[in-house]
Each structure stands twice: as C-alpha cells, then as structure tokens.
TORROPA-132160 format. One record per residue (C-alpha): chain; z, x, y. Coordinates in Angstrom, 3 decimals, decimal comma. Example, Ala and Ser with C-alpha at 12.3 -4.5 7.8 and 13.67 -1.06 7.14 Angstrom:
<unit:A	up:7,800	east:12,300	north:-4,500>;
<unit:A	up:7,140	east:13,670	north:-1,060>;
This chain:
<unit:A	up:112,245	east:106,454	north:66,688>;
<unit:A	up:109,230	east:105,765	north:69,013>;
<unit:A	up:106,105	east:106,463	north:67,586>;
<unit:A	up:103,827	east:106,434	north:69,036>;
<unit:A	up:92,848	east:139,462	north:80,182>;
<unit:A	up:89,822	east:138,115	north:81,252>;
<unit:A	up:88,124	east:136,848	north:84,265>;
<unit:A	up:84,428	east:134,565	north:83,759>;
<unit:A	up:82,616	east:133,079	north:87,031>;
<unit:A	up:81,198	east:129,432	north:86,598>;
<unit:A	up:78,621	east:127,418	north:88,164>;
<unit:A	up:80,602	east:123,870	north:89,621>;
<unit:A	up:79,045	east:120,779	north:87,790>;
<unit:A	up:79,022	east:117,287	north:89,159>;
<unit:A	up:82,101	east:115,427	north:88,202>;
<unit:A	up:81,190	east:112,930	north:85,182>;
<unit:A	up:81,920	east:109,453	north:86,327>;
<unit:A	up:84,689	east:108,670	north:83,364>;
<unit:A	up:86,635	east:111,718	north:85,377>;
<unit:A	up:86,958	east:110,172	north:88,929>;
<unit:A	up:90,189	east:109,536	north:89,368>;
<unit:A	up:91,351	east:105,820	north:88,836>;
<unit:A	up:88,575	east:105,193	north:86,095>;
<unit:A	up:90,388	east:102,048	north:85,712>;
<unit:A	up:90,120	east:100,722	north:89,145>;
<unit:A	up:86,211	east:99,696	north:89,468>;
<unit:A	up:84,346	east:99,290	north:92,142>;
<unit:A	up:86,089	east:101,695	north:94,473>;
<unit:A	up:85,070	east:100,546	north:97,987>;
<unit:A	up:81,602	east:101,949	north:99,647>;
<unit:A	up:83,042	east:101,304	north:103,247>;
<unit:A	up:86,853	east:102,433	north:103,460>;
<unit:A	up:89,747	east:100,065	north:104,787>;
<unit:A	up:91,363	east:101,044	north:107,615>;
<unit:A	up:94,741	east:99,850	north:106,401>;
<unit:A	up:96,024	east:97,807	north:103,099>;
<unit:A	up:97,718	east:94,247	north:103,283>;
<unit:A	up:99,175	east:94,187	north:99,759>;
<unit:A	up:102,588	east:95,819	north:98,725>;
<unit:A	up:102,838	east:97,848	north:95,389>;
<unit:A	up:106,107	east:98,713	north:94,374>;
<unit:A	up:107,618	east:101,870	north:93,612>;
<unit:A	up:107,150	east:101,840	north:90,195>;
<unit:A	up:103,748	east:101,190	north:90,579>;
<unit:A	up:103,906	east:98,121	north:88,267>;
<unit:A	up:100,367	east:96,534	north:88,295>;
<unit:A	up:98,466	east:99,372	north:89,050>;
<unit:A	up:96,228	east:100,375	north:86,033>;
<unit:A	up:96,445	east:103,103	north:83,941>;
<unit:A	up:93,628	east:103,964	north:81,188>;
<unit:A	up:96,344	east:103,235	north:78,205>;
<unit:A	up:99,429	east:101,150	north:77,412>;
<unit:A	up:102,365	east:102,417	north:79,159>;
<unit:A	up:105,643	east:102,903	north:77,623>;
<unit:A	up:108,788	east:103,944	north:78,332>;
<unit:A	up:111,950	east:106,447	north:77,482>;
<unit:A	up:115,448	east:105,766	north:78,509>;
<unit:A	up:117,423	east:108,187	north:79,406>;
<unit:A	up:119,921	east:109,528	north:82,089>;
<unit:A	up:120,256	east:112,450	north:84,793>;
<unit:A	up:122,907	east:112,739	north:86,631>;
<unit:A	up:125,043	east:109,954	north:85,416>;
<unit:A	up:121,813	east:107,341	north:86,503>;
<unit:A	up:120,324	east:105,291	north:83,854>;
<unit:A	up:116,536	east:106,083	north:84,295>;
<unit:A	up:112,989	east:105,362	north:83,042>;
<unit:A	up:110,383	east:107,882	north:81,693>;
<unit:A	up:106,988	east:106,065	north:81,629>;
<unit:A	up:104,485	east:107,833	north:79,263>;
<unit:A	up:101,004	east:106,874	north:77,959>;
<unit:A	up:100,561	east:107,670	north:74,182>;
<unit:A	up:97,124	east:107,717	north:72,875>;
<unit:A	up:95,713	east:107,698	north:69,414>;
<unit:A	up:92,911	east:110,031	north:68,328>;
<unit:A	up:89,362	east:107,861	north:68,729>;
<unit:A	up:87,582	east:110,668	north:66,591>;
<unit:A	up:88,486	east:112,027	north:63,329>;
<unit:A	up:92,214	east:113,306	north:64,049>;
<unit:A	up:92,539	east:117,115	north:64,225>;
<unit:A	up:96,797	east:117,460	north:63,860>;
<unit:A	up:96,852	east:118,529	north:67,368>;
<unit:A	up:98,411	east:116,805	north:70,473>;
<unit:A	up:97,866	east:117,591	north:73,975>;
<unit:A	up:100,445	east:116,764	north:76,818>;
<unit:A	up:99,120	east:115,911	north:80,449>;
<unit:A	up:101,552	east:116,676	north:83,295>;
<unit:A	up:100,060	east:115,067	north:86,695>;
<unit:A	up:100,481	east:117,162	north:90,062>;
<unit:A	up:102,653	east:115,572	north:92,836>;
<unit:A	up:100,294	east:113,293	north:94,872>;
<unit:A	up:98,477	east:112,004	north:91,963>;
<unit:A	up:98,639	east:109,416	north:89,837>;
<unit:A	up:98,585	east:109,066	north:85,867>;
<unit:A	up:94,677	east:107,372	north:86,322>;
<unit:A	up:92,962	east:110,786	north:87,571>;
<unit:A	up:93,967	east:111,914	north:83,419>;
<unit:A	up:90,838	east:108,808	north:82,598>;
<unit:A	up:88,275	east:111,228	north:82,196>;
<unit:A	up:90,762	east:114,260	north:80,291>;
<unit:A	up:92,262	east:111,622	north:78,085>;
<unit:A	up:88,476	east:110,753	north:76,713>;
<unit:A	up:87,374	east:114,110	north:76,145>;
<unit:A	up:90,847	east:115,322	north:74,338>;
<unit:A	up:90,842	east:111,903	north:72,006>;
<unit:A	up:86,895	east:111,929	north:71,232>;
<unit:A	up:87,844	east:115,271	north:70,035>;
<unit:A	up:90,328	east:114,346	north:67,808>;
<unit:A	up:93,691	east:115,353	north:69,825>;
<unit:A	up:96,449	east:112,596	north:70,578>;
<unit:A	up:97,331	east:112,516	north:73,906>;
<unit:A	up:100,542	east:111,882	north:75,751>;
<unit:A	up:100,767	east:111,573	north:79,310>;
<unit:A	up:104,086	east:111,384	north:80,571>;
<unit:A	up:105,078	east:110,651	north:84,563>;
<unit:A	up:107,997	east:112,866	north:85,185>;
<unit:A	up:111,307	east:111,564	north:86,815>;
<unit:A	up:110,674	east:110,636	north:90,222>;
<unit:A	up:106,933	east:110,169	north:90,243>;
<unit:A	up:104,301	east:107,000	north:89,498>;
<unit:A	up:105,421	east:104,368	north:86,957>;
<unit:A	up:109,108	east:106,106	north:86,423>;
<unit:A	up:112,385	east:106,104	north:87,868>;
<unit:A	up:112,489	east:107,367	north:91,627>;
<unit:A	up:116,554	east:108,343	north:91,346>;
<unit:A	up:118,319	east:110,114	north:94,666>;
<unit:A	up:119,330	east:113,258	north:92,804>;
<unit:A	up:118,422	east:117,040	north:93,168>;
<unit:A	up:115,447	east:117,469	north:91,355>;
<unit:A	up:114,887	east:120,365	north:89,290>;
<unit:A	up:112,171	east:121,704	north:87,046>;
<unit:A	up:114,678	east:122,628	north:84,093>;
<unit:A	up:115,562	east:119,142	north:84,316>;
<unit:A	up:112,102	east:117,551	north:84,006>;
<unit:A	up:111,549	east:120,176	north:81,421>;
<unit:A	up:113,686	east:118,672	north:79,395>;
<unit:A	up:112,915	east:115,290	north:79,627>;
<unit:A	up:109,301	east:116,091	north:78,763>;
<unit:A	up:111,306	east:118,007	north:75,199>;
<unit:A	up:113,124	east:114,840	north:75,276>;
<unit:A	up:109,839	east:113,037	north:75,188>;
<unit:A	up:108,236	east:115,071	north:72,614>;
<unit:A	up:111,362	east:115,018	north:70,483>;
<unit:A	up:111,412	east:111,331	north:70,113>;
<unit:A	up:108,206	east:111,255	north:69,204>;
<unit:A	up:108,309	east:113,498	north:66,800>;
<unit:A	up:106,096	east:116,254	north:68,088>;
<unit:A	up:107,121	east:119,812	north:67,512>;
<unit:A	up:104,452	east:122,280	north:69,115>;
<unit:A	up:101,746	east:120,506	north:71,821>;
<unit:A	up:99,058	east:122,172	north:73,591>;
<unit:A	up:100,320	east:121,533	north:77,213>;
<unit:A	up:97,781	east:121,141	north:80,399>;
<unit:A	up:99,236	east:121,011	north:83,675>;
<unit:A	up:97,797	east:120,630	north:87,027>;
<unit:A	up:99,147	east:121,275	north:90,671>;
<unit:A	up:103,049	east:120,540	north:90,130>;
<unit:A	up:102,566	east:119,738	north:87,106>;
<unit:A	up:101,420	east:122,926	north:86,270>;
<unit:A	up:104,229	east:124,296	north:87,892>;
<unit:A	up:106,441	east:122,449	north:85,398>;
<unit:A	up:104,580	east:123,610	north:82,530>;
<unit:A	up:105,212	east:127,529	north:83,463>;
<unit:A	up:108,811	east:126,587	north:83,604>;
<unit:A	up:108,347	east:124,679	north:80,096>;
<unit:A	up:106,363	east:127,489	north:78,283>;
<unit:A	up:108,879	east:130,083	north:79,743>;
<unit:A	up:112,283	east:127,995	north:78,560>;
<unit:A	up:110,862	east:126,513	north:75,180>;
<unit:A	up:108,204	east:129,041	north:73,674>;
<unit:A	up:108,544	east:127,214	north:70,198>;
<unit:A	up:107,030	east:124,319	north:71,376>;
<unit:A	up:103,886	east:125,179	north:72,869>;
<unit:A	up:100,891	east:125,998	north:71,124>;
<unit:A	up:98,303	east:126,710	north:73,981>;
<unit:A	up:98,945	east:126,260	north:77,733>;
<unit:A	up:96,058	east:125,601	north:80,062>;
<unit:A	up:97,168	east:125,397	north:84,097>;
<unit:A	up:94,538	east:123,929	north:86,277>;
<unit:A	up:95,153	east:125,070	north:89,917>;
<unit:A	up:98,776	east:125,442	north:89,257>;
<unit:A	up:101,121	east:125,494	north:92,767>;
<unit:A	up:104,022	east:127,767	north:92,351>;
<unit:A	up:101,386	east:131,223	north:91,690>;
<unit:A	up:103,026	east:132,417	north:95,002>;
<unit:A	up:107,043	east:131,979	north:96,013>;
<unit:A	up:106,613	east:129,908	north:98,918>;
<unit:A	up:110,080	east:131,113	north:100,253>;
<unit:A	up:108,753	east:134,113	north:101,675>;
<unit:A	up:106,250	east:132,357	north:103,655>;
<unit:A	up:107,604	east:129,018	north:104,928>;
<unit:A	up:110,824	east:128,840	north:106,454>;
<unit:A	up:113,001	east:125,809	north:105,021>;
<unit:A	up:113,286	east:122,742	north:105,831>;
<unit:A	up:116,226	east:119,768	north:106,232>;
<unit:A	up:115,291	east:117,259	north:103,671>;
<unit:A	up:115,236	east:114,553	north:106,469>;
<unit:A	up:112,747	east:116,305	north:108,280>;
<unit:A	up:110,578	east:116,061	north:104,987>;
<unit:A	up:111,318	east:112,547	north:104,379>;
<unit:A	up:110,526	east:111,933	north:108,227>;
<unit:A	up:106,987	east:113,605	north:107,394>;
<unit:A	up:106,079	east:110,640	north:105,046>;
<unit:A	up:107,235	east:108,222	north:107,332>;
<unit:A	up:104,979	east:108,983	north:109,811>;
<unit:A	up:101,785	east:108,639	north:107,645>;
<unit:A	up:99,479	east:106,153	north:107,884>;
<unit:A	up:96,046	east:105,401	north:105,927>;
<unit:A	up:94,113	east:107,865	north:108,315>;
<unit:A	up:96,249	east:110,650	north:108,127>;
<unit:A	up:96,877	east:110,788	north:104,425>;
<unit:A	up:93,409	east:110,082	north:103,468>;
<unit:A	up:92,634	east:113,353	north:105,884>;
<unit:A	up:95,679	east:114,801	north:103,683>;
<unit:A	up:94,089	east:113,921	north:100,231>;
<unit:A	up:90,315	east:114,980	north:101,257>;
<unit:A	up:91,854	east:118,338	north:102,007>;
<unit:A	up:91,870	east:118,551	north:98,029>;
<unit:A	up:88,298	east:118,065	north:97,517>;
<unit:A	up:85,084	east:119,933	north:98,362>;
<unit:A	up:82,199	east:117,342	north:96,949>;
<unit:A	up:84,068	east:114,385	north:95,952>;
<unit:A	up:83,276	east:111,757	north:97,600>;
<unit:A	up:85,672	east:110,029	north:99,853>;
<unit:A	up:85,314	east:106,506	north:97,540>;
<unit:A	up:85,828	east:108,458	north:94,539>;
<unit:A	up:88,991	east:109,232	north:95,877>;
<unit:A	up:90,113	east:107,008	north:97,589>;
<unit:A	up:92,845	east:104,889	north:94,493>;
<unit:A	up:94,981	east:107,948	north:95,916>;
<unit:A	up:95,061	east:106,489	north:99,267>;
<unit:A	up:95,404	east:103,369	north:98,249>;
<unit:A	up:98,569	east:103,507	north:96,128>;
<unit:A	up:100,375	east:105,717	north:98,772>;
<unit:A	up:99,855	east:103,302	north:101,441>;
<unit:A	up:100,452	east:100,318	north:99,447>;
<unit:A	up:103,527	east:101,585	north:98,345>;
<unit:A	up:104,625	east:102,399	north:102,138>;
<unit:A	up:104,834	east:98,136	north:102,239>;
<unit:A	up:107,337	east:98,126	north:99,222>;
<unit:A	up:110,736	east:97,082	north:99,975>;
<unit:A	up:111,788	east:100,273	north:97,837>;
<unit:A	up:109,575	east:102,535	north:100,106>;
<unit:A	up:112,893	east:104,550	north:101,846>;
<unit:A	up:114,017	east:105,217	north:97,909>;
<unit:A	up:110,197	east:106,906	north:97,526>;
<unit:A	up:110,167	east:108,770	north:100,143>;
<unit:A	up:113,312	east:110,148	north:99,474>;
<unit:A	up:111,876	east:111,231	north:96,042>;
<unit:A	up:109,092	east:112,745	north:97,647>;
<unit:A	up:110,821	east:114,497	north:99,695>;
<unit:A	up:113,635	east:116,053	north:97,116>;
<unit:A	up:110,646	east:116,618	north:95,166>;
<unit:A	up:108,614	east:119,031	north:97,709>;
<unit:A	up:112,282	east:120,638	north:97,933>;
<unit:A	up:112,038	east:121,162	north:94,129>;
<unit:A	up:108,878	east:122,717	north:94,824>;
<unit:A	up:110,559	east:125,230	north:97,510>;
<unit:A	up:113,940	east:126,007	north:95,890>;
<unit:A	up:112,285	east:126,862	north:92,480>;
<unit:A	up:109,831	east:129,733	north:92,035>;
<unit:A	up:108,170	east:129,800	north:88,818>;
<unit:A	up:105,953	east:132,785	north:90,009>;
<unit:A	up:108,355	east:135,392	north:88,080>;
<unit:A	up:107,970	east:133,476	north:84,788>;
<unit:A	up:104,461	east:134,231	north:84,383>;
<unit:A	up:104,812	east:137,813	north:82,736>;
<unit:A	up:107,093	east:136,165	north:80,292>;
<unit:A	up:104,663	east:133,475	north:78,579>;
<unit:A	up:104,159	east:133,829	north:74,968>;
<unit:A	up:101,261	east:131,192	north:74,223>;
<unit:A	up:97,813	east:132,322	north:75,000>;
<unit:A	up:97,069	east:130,920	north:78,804>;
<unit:A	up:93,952	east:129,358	north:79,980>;
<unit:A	up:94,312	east:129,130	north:84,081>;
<unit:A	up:91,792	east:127,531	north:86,183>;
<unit:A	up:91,054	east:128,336	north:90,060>;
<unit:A	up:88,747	east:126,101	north:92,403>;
<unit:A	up:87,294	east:129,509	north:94,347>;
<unit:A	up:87,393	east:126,391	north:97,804>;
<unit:A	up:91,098	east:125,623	north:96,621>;
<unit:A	up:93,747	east:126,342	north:99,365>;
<unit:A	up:96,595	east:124,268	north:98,791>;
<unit:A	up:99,702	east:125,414	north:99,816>;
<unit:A	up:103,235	east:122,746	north:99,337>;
<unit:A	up:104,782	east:122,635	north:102,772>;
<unit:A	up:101,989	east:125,194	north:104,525>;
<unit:A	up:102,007	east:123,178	north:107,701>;
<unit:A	up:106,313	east:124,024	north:108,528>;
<unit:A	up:104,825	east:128,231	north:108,237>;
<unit:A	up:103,794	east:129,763	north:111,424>;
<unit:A	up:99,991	east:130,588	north:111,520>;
<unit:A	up:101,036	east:134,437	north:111,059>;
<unit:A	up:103,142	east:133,244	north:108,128>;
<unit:A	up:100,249	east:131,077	north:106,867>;
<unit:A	up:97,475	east:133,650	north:106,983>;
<unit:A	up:99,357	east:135,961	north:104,825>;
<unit:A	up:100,112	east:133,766	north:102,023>;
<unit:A	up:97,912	east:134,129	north:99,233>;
<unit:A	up:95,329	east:131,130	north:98,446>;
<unit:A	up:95,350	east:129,885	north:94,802>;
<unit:A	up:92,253	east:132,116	north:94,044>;
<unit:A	up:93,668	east:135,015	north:95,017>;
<unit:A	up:96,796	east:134,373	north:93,504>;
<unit:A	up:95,830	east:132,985	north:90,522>;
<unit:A	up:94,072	east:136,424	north:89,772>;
<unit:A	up:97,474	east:138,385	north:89,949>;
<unit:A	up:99,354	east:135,587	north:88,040>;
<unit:A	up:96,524	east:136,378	north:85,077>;
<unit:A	up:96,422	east:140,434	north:84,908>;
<unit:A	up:100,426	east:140,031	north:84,285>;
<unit:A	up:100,128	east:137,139	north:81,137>;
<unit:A	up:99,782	east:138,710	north:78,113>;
<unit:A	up:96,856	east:136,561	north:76,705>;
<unit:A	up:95,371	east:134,681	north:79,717>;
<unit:A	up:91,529	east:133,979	north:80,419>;
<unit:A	up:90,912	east:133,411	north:83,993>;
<unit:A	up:88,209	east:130,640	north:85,060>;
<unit:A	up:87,227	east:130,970	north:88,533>;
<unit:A	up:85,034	east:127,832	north:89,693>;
<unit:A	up:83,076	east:128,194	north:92,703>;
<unit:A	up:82,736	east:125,770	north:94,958>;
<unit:A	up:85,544	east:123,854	north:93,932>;
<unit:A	up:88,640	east:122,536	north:95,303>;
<unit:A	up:92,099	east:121,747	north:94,013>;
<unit:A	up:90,906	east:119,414	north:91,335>;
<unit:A	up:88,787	east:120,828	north:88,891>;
<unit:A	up:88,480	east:118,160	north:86,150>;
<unit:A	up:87,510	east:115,828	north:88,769>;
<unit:A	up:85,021	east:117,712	north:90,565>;
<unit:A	up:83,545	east:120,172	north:87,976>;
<unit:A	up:84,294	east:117,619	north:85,191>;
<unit:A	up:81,463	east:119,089	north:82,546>;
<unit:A	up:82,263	east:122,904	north:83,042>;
<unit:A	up:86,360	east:122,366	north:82,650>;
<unit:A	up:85,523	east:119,943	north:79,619>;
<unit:A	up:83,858	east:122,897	north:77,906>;
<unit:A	up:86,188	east:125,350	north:78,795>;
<unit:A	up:89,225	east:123,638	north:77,628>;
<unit:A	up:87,990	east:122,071	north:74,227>;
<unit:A	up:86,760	east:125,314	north:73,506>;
<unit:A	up:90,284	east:126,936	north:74,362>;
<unit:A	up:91,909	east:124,162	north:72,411>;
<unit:A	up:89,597	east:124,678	north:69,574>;
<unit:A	up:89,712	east:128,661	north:69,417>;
C-alpha cells in the first residue's frame, strides 16, 4: 500500500508570485528565446515539480503504464481533508505551486496526479477516454487509501472531474471547476477531424506560434510568467519520443471531441463551486469551425452560467477581467473563494 444557485461578481487581483506557473523554475527569462537547444523527454524527467513525484503502475489496454502523482503532507495543523488537483491539457503539474501552498498551509493533503497521457506519465497510443482516466484517478485514491476528496479541476481537467463526480458520487466531497472545457458539446459546432490532421497541427508548431497559442490564455500575465509552458512544449518537440507525444496530444483533443460531459452537469450530487474568467474564450479545436460556426458557440462565461442554474448546489464566481487561468491571474480572489468553499 502506497502511502503517501448563486451567481457573485469579483474584482481580478494580481496573481501572487508563489502562483505563477512553474514556481519551481526561477528566474524565468526577461527577454524571450526565440527557439530552445535542449531536448526534454516525453516524460518530462528533469523538469521540476514543487513536490516529490511518484508513481502508480498500472495497465490500459493491455500496456503496462505509469501514473505520476505528487502527494503532499499537510504543512499546517492537518484538517482530515484531502484535495485532488487535475491539470488542464496544455499545462503542466508546476502551475498547481501556488494551489498546493494555499491547500497545505490550510491543513488539506494534496495529491496531484498527471493523468495517462499527459506530463511526467505514460504517453500510450490508445483511445483515450474520460471513464478511463476516471478510474485511474479512483485507482489512485484507492491505493492510497482515500475514500471521499474534495476534487478541483481546471480546463480538461475539469472536464474529467464532471465525468468523475457524475460516475463516483461517493467519493467526492466538494467539487470546485475552474474554467472547465466541456460546458458546451463541441460536436455541434466543429466539424470532426482525422486524427492525423490533429497530430499534423502540432507538428507544425514552433516557439512563436505556440507561445501566441498559450498567451491566448491570459489577459495580464505576463509573457515571462508564462513562458515554462513554452518552454517544455518546445523542448519536448527535440525528444526522440516527440511522434509518440504528439500522437497523445492528438488522441487526447479527440477525447475532448468524442466525449461531452455537458449533459452530466444536472446530475452532480456534491455541492459545486465553478469559476469563469469573464475575458476567457477558450474553445478545444475552435480554429477547424467555420467563423459562422464559431460565433455561435457559447464562450465559457456564458456557458458556464447555464451549466450552474441546472446543478443542484452550485455557486457561480464570475471574475472579470480574467482569462482561462484564474488561480494564476486572480491568485488572491480564487484563494479566498475556494478555502472558504472547502471550509464551509
């Protein structure tokens, strides 16, 4: 055994300096590289977290995998409650630094787990599914010995905790989604798409493009702040493994696609607390829609109101001025809101 319905308008806050993402990696640079000369592999080895990292075997599809997870102890007086962190697709277990602090100080242990096919774990060639990373992440919590969590997910990740919440009530105390993905079935706005012409999509980015494709997240951040995001991506693109990423990426984003969560929203038991960066307007796979297509899909904002009036218990925070981040870029408003959630 391993141990280890209401609305409320906020005023944005300057992100808190333990929140930027990659708290670990100091000294992000003032003047930005126009391209990286050292390869990081595919399982990110090397590349700092803000806590040990461990690991959970286990299998999918008949594939002997890797679950890396971060497991950290209470630094204040323990309160018997533990949180679980699921990261959003393009980002990295690092941007939790400032979360992980807050939730520990507190009293909460925290575990962090990267799902299949994402940051320090396995990147297999299977079809992905969100019942399947589901339950690894009960997997996970099984083994160490955890029966109800509070579970926080942003982006994809809060995708994955919908599906969670919906499939295994039991097992979560409190759900907070921060700028979930998935608040709109993106099948009735963007037509599909061949999973080569996906992977053929990563291929063709370079450190220019993709740091144009990560600032598209933020409102104030600034571009240093952010810029471990870039760095890991394009590092990565000089691994030897890079084709076996990519094609994780891109089964991934078909995950996304194939499997609506927007339906499961009515059906969550735990009360919900659901965050919304009023500037947020990310949208998986927007740029395959037509512009008709694209100007009728709902923006996270919008959507995330409709997704609240149909959860039972839900609390809406709307955050102006923000983008797709929250904890990053209005780090001292969502670190009130969600210990006071966790602590109602």
């Amino acid at each position: 055994m391993l141990t280890r319905r209401t609305a409320i308008l906020l005023p944005a806050a300057t992100a808190a300096a333990a929140a930027m993402p990659g708290a670990a990696h100091a000294g992000s640079p003032a003047i930005l590289p126009e391209s990286y000369d050292e390869p990081l592999g595919i399982g990110f080895e090397g590349w700092p977290y803000p806590a040990p990292t461990h690991f959970l075997p286990l299998h999918m599809a008949g594939q002997p995998l890797r679950m890396a997870y971060m497991d950290v102890a209470p630094a204040g007086a323990p309160n018997g409650q533990t949180a679980v962190l699921l990261h959003g697709k393009n980002f990295d277990g690092s941007y939790w630094s400032g979360v992980i602090a807050w939730l520990t100080q507190a009293g909460f242990r925290v575990v962090v787990p990267d799902q299949i096919g994402f940051n320090k774990s396995s990147k297999p060639d299977l079809a992905y599914s969100f019942e399947a990373l589901a339950a690894n992440t009960i997997l996970l919590l099984d083994t160490l010995a955890l029966r109800r969590v509070d579970l926080i997910g942003h982006s994809t990740g809060g995708m994955l905790a919908v599906r969670l919440a919906a499939a295994y009530p039991e097992r979560v105390e409190r759900l907070v989604l921060e700028d979930p993905i998935g608040l709109v079935d993106y099948r009735e706005f963007v037509p599909p798409q061949p999973t080569e012409v996906l992977e053929e999509a990563e291929r063709r980015q370079t450190v220019k493009t993709y740091r144009a494709f990560v600032a598209h997240y933020f409102t104030t951040l600034p571009a240093a702040q952010f810029e471990p995001f870039v760095e890991w991506r394009m590092r990565v693109a000089l691994s030897g493994e890079y084709e076996r990423f990519i094609r994780a990426t891109a089964l991934t984003y078909q995950m996304i696609y194939q499997e609506p969560v927007r339906d499961l929203y009515r059906t969550l038991q735990p009360p919900v607390l659901l965050f919304a960066g009023e500037s947020d307007r990310s949208a998986p796979l927007a740029q395959y829609a037509t512009p008709e297509q694209r100007a009728r899909m709902p923006d996270i904002p919008t959507a995330a109101k409709a997704a609240a009036a149909e959860v039972p218990r839900c609390r809406l925070i709307t955050l102006p001025g923000v983008g797709h981040v929250p904890h990053l870029e209005a780090a001292d408003d969502f670190r009130q809101a969600l210990l006071g959630f966790l602590s109602a």
